[in-house]
Phi, psi and omega in degrees: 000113169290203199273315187316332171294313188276014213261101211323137174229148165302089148237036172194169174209134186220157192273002168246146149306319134355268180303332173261016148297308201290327167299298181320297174337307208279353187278328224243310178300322194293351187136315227259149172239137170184162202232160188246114173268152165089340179310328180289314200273335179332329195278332206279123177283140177205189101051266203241083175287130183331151162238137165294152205240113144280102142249175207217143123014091180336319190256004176272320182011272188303332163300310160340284153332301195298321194288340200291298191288301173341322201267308189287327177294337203254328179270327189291300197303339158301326169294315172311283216277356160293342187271346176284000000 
């Protein structure tokens, strides 16, 4: 396997540390190693406000991605059915 395959990729960016821990967390039961970036500047108002970063392993990615949407599509479906 080259490095390249191992070379951190960005899939997701969120305005809490918070919110890209509980992804990292669902990445992490799943298998998947991945790290959270950006949590210092996230907080700070400025300009340009930070985003907290979730990365994963290059060649994990598209799994990544996949489980990403499974979890949102399963939260959507959830919202349906509280509204009936």
């Amino acid at each position: 396997m080259s490095s390249k395959h191992q070379e951190p990729v960005v899939i997701g960016r969120y305005p809490t540390e918070f919110e890209a821990s509980l992804i990292r967390n669902l990445l992490v039961e799943e298998g998947i190693p991945s790290q959270v970036v950006g949590g210092m500047t996230a907080g700070f108002r400025a300009e340009t406000p930070g985003m907290v970063e979730v990365l994963v392993p290059g060649d994990r990615a598209e799994e990544a991605r996949l489980i990403l949407e499974t979890q949102e599509d399963m939260e959507d479906a959830d919202d349906v059915e509280h509204q009936d």
